[in-house]
Structures are given as structure tokens and as C-alpha cells.
C-alpha positions in Angstrom: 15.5 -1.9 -14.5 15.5 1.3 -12.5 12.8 2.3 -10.6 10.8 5.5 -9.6 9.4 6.9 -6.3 5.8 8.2 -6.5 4.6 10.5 -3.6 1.0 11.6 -3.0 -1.5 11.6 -0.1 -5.5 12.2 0.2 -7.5 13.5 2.9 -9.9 11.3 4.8 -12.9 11.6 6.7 -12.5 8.9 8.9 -10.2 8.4 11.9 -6.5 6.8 11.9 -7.7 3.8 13.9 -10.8 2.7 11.6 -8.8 2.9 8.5 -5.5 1.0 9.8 -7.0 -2.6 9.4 -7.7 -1.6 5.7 -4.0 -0.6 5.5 -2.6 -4.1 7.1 -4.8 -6.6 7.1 -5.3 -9.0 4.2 -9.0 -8.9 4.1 -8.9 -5.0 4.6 -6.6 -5.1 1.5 -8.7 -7.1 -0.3 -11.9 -4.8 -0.2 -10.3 -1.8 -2.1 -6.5 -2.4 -3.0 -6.4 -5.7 -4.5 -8.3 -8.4 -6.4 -7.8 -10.7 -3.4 -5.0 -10.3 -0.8 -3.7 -14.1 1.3 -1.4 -14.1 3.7 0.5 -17.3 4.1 2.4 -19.0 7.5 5.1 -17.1 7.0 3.8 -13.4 6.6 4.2 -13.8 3.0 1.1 -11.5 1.9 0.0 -12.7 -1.8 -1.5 -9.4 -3.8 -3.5 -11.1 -6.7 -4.4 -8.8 -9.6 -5.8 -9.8 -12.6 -5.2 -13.0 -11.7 -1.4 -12.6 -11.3 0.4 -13.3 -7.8 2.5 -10.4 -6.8 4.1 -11.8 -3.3 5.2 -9.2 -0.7 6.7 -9.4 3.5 5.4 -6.5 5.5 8.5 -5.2 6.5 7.2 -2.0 8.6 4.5 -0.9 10.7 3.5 1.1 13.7 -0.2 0.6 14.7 -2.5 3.3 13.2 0.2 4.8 11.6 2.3 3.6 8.9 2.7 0.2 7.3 5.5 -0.7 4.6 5.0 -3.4 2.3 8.1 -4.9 0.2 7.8 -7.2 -2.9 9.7 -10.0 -2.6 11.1 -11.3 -6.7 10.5 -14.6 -7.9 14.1 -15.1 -8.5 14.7 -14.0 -5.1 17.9 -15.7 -4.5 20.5 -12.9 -6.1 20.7 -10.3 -2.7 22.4 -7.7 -4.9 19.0 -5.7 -5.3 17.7 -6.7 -1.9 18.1 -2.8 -1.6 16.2 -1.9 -4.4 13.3 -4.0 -4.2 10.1 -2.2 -5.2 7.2 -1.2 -2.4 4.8 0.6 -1.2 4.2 2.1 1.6 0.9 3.7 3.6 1.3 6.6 6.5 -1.6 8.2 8.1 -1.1 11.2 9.2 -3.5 13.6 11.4 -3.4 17.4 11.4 -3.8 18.3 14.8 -5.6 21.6 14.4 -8.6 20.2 12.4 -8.4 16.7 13.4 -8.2 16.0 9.6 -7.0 12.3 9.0 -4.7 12.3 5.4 -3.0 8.8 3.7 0.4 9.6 2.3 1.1 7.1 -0.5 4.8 6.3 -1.5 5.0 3.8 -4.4 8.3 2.7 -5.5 8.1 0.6 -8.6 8.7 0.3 -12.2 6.4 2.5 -13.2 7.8 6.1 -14.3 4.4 7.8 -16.2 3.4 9.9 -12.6 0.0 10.6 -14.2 -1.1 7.2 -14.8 0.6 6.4 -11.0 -2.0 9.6 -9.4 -4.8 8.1 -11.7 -4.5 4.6 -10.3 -4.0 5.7 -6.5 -6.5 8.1 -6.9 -9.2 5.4 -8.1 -7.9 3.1 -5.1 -8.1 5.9 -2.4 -12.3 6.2 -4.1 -12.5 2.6 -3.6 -11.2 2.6 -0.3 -13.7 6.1 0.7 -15.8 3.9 -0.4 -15.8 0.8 1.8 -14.9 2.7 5.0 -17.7 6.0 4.0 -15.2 8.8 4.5 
């Protein structure tokens, strides 16, 4: 199945280095992005929504910056799509004339409809305002 890059970003009032952990750590995750959020020995992190286990390796990062996260399919042995494995990925960016903090979002998934992909970021990035009060 083929799948489609979304692109968007938000503005937050808070600074890059508060709102990294929520970005990379399991239990920052797990307060606005998913149901629950584990991390295993191996860096496996295990995204649990609606009680389903979506397994993924963080495969970039750069402190208070960016972070990529890559799911990894069940049936993980066939490398042809190893290329074309769906992820997201989180970059904070900061403008330096008015200090303004902004989350660029690229989701890379299944999911074509763009307005149901803005609506569901766009309730995650409240969630997240949320829990960190920017």
C-alpha cells in the first residue's frame, strides 16, 4: 500500500528544551501522544492506542531539536520496504527574531485524507499545550 507524507507545524509558547522530553521520552509521549508509550531493552518504543501495539526504533535525534521515530512491521523480515516504512517525525524549530518556539510535524503513513491527518495533529499538539501550559 502506498503511503502519504503529511506536513504541518504549530507554534509554541514554551522553550525547545522544556518540550524535547515530551518529544523523546516514553513517559513524555505518553502524556499527550499516546495511550501509553514502553520502551523495551532494545530501544523498541511500544505506542499503545486503543489498546493496539504499534512498535517503533527511534532512528534520529539531535537534543532539543528533532527526533525521528520509524515503525518497525510485524512481518518485519522481508527488507524490500525497509525504505518505505512509515514514521513520524518531530523538529523544533525557533525563530530567532521573536524567540518563537514552532513543532514541525511530518507524518508518513497510510493515511491519505489531509484533513482528518491536521484534525488529529491538531488535537495532539492541544493535548500536548496542555501538559507543558504553552
Amino acid at each position: 500500500m502506498s503511503k502519504y507524507k503529511f506536513n504541518t507545524e504549530f507554534e509554541i509558547n514554551a522553550s525547545k528544551k522544556m518540550l524535547f522530553p515530551y518529544l523523546n521520552t516514553a513517559s513524555g509521549l505518553a502524556q499527550w501522544f499516546a495511550d501509553d508509550v514502553n520502551v523495551n531493552e532494545d530501544k523498541v518504543y511500544n505506542f499503545i492506542w486503543d489498546g493496539e501495539d504499534h512498535k517503533a526504533k527511534l532512528v534520529a535525534h539531535r537534543s532539543n531539536s528533532y527526533v525521528k521515530f520509524e515503525f518497525i512491521n510485524k512481518d518485519d523480515n522481508n527488507t524490500d520496504d525497509e525504505h518505505d516504512r512509515a514514521f513520524f517525525e518531530f523538529k523544533l524549530d525557533q525563530n530567532e527574531l521573536t524567540q518563537s518556539v514552532f513543532l514541525r510535524i511530518t507524518d508518513y503513513s497510510e493515511n491519505s485524507d489531509p484533513e482528518e491527518l491536521e484534525d488529529m495533529w491538531e488535537n495532539l499538539v492541544i493535548a500536548l499545550k496542555e501538559t507543558v501550559g504553552g
